[in-house]
Jmol script that loads the backbone (N, CA, C; Angstrom):
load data "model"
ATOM      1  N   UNK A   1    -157.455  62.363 -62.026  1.00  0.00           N
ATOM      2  CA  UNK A   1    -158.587  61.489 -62.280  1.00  0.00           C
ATOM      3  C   UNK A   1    -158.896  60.707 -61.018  1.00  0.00           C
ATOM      4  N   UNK A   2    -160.087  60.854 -61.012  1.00  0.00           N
ATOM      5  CA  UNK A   2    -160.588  59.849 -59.349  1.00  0.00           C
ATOM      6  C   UNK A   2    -161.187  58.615 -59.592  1.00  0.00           C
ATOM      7  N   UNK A   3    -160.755  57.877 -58.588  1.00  0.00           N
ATOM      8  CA  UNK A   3    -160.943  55.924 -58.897  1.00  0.00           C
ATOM      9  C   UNK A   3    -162.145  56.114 -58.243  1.00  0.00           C
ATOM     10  N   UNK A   4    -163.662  55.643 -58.787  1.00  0.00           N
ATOM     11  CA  UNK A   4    -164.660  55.571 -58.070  1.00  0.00           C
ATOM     12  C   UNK A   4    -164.452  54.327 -56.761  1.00  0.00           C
ATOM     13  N   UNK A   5    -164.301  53.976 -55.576  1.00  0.00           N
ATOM     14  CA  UNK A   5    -165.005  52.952 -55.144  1.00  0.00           C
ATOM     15  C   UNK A   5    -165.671  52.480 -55.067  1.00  0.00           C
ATOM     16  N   UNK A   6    -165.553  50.951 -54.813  1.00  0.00           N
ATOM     17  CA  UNK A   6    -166.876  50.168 -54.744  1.00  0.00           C
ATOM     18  C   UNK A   6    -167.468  50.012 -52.988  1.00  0.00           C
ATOM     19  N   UNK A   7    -168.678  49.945 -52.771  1.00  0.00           N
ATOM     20  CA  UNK A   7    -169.113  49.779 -52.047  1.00  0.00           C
ATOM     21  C   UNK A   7    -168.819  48.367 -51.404  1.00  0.00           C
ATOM     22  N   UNK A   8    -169.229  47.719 -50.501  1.00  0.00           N
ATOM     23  CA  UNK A   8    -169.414  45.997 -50.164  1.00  0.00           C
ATOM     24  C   UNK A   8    -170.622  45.206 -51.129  1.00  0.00           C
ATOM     25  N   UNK A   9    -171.873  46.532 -50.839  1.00  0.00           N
ATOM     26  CA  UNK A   9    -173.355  45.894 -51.720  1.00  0.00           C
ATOM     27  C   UNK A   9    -172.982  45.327 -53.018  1.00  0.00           C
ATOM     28  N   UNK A  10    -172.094  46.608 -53.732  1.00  0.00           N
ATOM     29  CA  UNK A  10    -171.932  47.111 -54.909  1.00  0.00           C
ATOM     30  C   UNK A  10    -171.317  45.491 -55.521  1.00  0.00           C
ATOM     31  N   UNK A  11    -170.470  44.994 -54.604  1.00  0.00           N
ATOM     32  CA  UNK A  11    -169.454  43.674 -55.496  1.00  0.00           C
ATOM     33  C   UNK A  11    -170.305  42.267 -54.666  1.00  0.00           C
ATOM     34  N   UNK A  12    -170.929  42.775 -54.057  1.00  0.00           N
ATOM     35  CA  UNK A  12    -172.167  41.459 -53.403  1.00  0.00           C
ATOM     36  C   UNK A  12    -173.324  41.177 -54.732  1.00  0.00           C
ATOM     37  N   UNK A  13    -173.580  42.530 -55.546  1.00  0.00           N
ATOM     38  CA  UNK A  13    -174.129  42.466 -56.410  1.00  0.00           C
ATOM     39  C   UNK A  13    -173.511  41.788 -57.635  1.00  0.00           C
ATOM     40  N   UNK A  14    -172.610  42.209 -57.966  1.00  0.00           N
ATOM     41  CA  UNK A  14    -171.414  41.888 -59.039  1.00  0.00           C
ATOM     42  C   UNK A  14    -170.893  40.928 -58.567  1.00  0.00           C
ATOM     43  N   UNK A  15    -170.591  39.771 -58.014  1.00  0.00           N
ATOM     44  CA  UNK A  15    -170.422  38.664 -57.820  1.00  0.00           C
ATOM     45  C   UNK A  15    -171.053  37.429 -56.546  1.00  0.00           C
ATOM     46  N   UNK A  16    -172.205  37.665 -56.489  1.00  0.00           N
ATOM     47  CA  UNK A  16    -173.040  36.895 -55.825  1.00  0.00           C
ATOM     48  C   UNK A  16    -172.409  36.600 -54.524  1.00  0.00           C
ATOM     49  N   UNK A  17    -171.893  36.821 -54.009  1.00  0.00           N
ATOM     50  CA  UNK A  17    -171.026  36.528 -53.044  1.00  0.00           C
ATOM     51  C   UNK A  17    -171.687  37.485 -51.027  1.00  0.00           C
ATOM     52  N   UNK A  18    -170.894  36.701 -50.086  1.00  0.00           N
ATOM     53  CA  UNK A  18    -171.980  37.075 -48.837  1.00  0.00           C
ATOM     54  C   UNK A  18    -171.350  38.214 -48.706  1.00  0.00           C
ATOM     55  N   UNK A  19    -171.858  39.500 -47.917  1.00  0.00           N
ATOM     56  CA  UNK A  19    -171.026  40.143 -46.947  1.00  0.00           C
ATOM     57  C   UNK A  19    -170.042  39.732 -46.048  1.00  0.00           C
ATOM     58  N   UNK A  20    -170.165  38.783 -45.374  1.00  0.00           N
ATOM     59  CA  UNK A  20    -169.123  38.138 -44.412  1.00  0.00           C
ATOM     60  C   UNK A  20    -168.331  38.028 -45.359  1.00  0.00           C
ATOM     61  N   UNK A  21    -168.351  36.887 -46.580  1.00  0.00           N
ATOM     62  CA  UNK A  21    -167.265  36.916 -47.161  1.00  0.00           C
ATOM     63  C   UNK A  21    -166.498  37.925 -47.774  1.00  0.00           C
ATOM     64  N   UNK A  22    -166.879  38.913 -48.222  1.00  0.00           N
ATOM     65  CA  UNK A  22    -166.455  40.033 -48.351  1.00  0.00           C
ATOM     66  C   UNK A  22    -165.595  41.251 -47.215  1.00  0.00           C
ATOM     67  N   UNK A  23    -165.991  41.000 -46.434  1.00  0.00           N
ATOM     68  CA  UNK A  23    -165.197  41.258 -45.183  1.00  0.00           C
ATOM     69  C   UNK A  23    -164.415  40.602 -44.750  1.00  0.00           C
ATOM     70  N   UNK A  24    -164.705  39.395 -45.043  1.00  0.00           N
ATOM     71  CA  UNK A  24    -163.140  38.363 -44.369  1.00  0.00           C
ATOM     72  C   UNK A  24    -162.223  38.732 -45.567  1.00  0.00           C
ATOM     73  N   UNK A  25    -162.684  38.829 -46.944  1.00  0.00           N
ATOM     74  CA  UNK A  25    -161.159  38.794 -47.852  1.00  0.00           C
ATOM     75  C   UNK A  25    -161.024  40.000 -47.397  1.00  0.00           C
ATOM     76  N   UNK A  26    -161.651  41.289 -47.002  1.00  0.00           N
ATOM     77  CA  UNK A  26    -160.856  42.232 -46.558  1.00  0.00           C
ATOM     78  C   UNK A  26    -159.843  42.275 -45.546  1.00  0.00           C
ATOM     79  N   UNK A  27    -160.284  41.270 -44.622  1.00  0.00           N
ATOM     80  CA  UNK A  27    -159.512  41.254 -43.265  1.00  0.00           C
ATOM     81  C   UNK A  27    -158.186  40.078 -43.770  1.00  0.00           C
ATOM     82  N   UNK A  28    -158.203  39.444 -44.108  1.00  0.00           N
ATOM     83  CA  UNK A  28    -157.301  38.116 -45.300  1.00  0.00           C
ATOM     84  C   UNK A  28    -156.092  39.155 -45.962  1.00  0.00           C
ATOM     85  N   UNK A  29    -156.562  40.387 -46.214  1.00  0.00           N
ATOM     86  CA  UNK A  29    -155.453  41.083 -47.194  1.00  0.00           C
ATOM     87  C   UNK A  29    -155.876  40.745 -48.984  1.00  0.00           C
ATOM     88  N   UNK A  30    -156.940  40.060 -49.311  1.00  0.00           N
ATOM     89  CA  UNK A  30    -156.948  39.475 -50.728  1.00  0.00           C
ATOM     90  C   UNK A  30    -158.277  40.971 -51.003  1.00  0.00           C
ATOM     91  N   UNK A  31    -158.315  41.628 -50.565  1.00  0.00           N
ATOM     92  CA  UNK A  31    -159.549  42.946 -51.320  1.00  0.00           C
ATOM     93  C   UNK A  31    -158.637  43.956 -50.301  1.00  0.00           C
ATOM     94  N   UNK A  32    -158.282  44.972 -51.452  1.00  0.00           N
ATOM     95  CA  UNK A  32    -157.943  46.251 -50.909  1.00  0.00           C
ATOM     96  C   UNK A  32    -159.059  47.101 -50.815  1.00  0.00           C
ATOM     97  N   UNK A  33    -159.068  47.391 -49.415  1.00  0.00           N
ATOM     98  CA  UNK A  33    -160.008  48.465 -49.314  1.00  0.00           C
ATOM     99  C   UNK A  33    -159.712  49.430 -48.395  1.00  0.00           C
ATOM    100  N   UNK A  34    -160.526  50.439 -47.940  1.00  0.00           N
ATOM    101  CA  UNK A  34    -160.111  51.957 -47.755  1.00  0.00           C
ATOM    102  C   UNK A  34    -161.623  52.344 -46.572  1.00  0.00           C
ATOM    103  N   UNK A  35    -161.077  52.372 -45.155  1.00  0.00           N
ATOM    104  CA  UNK A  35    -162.084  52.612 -43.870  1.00  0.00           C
ATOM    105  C   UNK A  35    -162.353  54.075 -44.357  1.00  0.00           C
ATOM    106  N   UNK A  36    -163.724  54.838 -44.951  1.00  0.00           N
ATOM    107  CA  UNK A  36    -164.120  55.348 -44.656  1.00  0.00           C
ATOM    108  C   UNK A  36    -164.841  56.265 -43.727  1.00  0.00           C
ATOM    109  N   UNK A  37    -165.335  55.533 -42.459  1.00  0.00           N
ATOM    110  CA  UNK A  37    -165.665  55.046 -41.760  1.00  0.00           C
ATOM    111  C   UNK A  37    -165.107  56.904 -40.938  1.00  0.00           C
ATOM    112  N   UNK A  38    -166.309  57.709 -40.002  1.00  0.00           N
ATOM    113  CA  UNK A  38    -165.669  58.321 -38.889  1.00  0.00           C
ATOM    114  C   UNK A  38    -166.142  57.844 -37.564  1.00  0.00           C
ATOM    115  N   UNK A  39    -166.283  56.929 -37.235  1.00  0.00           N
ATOM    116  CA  UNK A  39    -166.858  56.362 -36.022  1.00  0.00           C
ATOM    117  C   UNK A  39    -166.334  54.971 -35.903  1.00  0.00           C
ATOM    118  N   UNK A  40    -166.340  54.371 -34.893  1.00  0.00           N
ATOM    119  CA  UNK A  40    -165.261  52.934 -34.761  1.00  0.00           C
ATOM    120  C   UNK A  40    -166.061  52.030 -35.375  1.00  0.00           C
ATOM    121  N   UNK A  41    -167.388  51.722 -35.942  1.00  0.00           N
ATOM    122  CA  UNK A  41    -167.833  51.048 -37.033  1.00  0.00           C
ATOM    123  C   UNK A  41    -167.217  51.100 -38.464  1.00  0.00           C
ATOM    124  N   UNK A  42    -165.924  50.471 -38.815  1.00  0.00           N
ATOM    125  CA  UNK A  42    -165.550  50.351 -40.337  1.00  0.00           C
ATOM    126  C   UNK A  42    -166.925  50.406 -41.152  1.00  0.00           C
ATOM    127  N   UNK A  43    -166.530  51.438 -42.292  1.00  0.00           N
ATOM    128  CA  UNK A  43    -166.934  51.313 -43.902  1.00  0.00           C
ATOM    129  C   UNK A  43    -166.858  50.958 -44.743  1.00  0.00           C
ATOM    130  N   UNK A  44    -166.004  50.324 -45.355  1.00  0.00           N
ATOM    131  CA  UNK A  44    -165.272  49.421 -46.252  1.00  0.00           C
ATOM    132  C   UNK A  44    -165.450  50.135 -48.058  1.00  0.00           C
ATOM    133  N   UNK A  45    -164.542  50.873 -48.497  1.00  0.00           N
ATOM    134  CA  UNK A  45    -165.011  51.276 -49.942  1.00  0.00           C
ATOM    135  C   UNK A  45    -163.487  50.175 -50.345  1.00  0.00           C
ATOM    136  N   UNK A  46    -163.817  49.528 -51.409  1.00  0.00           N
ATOM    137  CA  UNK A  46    -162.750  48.886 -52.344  1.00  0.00           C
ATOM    138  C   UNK A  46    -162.267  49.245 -53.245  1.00  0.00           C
ATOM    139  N   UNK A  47    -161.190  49.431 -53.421  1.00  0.00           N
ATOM    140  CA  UNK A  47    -160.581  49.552 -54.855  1.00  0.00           C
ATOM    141  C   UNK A  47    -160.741  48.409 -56.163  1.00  0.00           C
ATOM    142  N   UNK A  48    -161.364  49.152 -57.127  1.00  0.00           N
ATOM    143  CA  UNK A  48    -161.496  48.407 -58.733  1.00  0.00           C
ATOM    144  C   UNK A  48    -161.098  47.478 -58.777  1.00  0.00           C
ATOM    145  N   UNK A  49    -159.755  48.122 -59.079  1.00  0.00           N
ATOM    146  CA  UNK A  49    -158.204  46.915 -59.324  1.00  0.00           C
ATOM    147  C   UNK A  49    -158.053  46.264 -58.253  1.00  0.00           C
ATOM    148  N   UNK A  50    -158.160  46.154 -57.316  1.00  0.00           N
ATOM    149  CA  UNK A  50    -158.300  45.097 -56.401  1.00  0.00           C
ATOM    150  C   UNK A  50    -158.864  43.733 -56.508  1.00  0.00           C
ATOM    151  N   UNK A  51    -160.627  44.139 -56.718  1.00  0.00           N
ATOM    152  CA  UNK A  51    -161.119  43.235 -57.011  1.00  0.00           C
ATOM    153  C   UNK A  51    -161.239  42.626 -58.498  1.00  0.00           C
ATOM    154  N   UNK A  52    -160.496  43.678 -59.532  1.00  0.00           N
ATOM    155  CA  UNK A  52    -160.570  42.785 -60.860  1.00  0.00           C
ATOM    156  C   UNK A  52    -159.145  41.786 -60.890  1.00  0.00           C
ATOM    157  N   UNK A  53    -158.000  42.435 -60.109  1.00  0.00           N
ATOM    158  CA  UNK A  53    -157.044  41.232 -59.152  1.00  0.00           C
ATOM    159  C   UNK A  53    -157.622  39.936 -59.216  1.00  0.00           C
ATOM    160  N   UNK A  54    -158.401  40.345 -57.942  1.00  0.00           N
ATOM    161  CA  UNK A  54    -158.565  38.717 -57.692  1.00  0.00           C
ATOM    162  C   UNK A  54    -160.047  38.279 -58.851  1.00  0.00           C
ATOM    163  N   UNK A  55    -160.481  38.960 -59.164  1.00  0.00           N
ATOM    164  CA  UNK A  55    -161.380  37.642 -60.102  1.00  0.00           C
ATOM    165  C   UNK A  55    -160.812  37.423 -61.111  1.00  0.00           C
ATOM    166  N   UNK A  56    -159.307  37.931 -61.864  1.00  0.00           N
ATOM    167  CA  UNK A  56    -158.721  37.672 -63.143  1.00  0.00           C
ATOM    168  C   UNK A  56    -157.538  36.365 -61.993  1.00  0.00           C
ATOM    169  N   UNK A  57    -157.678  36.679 -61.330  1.00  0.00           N
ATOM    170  CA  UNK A  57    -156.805  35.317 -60.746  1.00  0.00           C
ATOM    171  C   UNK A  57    -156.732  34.096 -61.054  1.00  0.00           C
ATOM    172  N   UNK A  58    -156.074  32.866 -60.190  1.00  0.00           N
ATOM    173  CA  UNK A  58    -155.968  31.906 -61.207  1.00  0.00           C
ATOM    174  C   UNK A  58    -157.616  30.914 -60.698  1.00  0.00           C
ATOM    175  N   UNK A  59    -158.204  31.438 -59.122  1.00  0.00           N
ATOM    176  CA  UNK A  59    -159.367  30.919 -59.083  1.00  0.00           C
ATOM    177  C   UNK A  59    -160.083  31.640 -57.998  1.00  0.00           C
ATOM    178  N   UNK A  60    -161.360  31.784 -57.884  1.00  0.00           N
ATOM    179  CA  UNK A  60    -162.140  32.643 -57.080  1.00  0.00           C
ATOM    180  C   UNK A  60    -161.636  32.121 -55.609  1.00  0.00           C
ATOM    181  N   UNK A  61    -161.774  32.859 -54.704  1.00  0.00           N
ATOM    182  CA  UNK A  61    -161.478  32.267 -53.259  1.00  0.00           C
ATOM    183  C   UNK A  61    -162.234  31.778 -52.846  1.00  0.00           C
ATOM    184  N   UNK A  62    -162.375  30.334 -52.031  1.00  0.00           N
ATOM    185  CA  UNK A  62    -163.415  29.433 -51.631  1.00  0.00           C
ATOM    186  C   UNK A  62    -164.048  30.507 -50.298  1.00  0.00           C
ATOM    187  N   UNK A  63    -164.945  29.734 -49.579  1.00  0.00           N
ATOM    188  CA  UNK A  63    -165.806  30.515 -48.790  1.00  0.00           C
ATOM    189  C   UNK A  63    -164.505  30.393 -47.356  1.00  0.00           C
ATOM    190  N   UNK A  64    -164.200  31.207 -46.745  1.00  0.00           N
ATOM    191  CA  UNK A  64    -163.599  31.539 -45.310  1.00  0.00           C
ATOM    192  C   UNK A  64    -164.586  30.961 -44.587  1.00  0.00           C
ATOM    193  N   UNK A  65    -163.995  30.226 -43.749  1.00  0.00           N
ATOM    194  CA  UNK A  65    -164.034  29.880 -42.377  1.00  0.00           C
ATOM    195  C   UNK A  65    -164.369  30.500 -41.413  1.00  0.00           C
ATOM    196  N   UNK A  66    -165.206  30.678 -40.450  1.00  0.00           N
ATOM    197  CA  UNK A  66    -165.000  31.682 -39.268  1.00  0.00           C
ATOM    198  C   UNK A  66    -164.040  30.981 -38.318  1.00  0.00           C
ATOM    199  N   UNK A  67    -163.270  30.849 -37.189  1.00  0.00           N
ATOM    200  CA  UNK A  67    -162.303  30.673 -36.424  1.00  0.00           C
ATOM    201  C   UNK A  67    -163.445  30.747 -35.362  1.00  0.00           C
ATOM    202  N   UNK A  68    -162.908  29.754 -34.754  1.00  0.00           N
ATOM    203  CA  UNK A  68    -163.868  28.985 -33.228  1.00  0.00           C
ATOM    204  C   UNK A  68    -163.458  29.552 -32.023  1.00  0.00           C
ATOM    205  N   UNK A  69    -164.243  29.880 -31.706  1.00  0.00           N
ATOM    206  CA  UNK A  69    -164.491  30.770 -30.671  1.00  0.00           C
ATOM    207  C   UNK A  69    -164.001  30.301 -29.078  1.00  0.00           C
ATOM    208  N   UNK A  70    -163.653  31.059 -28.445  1.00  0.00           N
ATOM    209  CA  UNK A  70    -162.763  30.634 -27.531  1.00  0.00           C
ATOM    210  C   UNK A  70    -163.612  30.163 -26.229  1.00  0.00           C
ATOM    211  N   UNK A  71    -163.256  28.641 -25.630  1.00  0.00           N
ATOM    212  CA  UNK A  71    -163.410  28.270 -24.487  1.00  0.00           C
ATOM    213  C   UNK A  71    -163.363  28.815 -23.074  1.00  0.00           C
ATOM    214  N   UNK A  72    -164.941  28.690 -22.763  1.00  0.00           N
ATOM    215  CA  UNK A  72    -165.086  29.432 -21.409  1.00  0.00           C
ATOM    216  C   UNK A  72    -164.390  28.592 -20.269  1.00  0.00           C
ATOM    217  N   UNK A  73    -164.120  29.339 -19.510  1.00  0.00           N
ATOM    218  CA  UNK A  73    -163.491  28.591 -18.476  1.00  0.00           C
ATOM    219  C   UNK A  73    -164.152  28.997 -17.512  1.00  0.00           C
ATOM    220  N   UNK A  74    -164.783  27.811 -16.399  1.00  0.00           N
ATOM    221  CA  UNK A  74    -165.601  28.015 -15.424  1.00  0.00           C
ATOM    222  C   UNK A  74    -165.424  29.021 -14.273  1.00  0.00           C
ATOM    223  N   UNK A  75    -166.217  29.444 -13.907  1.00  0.00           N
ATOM    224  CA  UNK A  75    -165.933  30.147 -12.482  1.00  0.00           C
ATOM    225  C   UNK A  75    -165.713  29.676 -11.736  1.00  0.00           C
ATOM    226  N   UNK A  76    -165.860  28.648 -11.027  1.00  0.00           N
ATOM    227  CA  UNK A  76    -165.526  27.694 -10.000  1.00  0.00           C
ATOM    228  C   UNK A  76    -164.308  26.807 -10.701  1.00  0.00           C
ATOM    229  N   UNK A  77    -163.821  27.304 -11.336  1.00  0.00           N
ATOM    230  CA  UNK A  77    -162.315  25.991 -11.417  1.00  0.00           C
ATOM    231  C   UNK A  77    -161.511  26.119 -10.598  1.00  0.00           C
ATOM    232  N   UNK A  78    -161.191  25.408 -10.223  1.00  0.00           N
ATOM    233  CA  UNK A  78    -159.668  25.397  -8.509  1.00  0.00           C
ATOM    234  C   UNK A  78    -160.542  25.716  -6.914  1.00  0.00           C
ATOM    235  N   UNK A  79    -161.619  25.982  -7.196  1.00  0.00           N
ATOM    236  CA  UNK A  79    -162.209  26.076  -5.564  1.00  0.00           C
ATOM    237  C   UNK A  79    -162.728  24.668  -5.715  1.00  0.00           C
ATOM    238  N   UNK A  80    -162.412  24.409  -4.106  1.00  0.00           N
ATOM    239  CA  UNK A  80    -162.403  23.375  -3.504  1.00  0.00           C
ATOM    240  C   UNK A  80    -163.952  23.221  -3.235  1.00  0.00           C
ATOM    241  N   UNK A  81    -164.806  21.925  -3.458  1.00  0.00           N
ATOM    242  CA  UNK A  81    -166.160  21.783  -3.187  1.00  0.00           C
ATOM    243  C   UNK A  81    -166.111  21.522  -1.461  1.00  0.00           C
ATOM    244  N   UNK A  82    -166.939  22.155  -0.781  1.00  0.00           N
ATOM    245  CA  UNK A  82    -167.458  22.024   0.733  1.00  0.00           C
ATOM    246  C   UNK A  82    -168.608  21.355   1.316  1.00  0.00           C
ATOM    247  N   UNK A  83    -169.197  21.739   0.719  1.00  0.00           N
ATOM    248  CA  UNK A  83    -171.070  21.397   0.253  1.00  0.00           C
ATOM    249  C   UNK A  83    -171.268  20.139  -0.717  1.00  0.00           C
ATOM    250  N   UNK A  84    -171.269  18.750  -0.238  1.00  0.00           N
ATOM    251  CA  UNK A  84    -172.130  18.005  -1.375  1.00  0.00           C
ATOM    252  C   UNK A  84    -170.615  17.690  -2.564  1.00  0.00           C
TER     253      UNK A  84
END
end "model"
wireframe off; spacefill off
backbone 0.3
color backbone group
């Protein structure tokens, strides 16, 4: 017997929820899912039971965070000014 997957749309539909967020619980480990994918662009199909997991849980997962992005560091740091 074959487990249909769900798409990303498919549970964006079925629980109002963003794409990003849906990709971060993938990347989180809290949605099992399965790279379809033959090109280095991931596909993302989910497993059922995965996501009936977490919505029978004890509470929906709040919205993820994105993580702040890393500080440029100048080109000129440590050269000595000559000019002005």
């Amino acid at each position: 017997m074959k487990t249909k997957l769900l798409r990303t749309t498919d549970i964006q539909k079925k629980t109002g929820w963003s794409l990003f967020k849906i990709r971060r619980l993938i990347e989180l480990g809290k949605l099992k899912a399965v790279n379809t994918s033959t090109s280095t662009r991931p596909y993302w199909n989910i497993l059922p039971e995965s996501l009936d997991a977490l919505l029978n849980g004890s509470e929906q997962p709040s919205e993820p965070k994105p993580s702040k992005p890393a500080r440029k560091q100048r080109i000129d740091a440590g050269v000595p000014k000559v000019f002005g």
